[in-house]
C-alpha positions in Angstrom: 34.2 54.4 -72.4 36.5 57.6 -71.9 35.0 60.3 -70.2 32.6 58.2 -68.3 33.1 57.3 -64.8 31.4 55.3 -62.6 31.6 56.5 -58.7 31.0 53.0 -56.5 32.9 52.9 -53.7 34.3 55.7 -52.1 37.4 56.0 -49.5 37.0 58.0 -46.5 40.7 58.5 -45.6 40.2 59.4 -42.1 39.6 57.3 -39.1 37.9 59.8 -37.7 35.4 60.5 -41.0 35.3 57.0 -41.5 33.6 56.7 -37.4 31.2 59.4 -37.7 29.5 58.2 -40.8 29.7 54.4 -39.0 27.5 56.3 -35.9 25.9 58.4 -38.1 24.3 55.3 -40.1 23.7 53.7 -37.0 22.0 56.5 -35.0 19.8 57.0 -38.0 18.7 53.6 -38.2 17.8 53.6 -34.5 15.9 56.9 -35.1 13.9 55.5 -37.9 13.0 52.2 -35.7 14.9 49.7 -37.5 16.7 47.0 -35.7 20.0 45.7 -38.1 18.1 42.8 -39.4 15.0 44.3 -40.9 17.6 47.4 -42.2 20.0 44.2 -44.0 16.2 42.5 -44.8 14.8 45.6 -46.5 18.2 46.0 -48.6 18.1 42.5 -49.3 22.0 42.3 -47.7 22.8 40.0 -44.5 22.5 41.9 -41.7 26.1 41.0 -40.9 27.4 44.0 -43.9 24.9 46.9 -41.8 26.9 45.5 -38.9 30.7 45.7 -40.5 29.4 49.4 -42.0 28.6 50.9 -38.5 31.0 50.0 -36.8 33.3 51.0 -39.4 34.6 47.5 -40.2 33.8 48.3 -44.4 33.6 50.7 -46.3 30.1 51.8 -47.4 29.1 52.1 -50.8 27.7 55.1 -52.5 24.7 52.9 -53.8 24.3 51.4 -50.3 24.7 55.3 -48.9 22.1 56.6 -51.1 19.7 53.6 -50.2 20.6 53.7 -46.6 19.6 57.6 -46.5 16.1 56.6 -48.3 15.7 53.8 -46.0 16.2 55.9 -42.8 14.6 58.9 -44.1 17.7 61.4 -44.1 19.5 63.3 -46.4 22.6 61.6 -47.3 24.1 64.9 -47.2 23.2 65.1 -43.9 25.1 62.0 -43.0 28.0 63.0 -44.8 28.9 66.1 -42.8 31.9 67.4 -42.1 33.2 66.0 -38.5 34.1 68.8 -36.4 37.2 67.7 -34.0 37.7 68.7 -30.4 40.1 71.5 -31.3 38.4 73.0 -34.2 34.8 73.5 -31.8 34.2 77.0 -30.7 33.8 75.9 -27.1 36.9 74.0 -26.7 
């Protein structure tokens, strides 16, 4: 169907991006209490795929990313922000 697209997967093209969300999934599922089992349990995924995704081993859907977000109670915006490097900090 032209005119239709379906967004699925998403790239991050940076090594750097592509970290921060890993630690950013993972600190929010430590600050909502869940270990990587009952996360991969309560998405019905092995826990195996929460374990490749934070430490930045694959690429993270947007489905997953949106259920994720529910799951640990954040924004997904929130865990999508822009990563600020070392030189680009207003301290540094």
């Amino acid at each position: 169907q032209r005119g239709r697209a379906t967004i699925s997967k998403f790239r991050i093209r940076s090594d750097e991006h592509r970290r921060s969300l890993a630690e950013r999934l993972r600190q929010a599922r430590k600050e909502s209490g869940l270990s990587q089992v009952e996360a991969a349990a309560n998405l019905g995924i092995e826990q195996s795929i929460i374990s490749r995704i934070e430490t930045a081993e694959r690429d993270v859907t947007v489905p997953e990313l949106m259920t994720l977000a529910e799951l640990y109670g954040v924004p997904a915006s929130k865990l999508l922000e822009p990563v600020q490097s070392a030189s680009s900090r207003p301290d540094q």
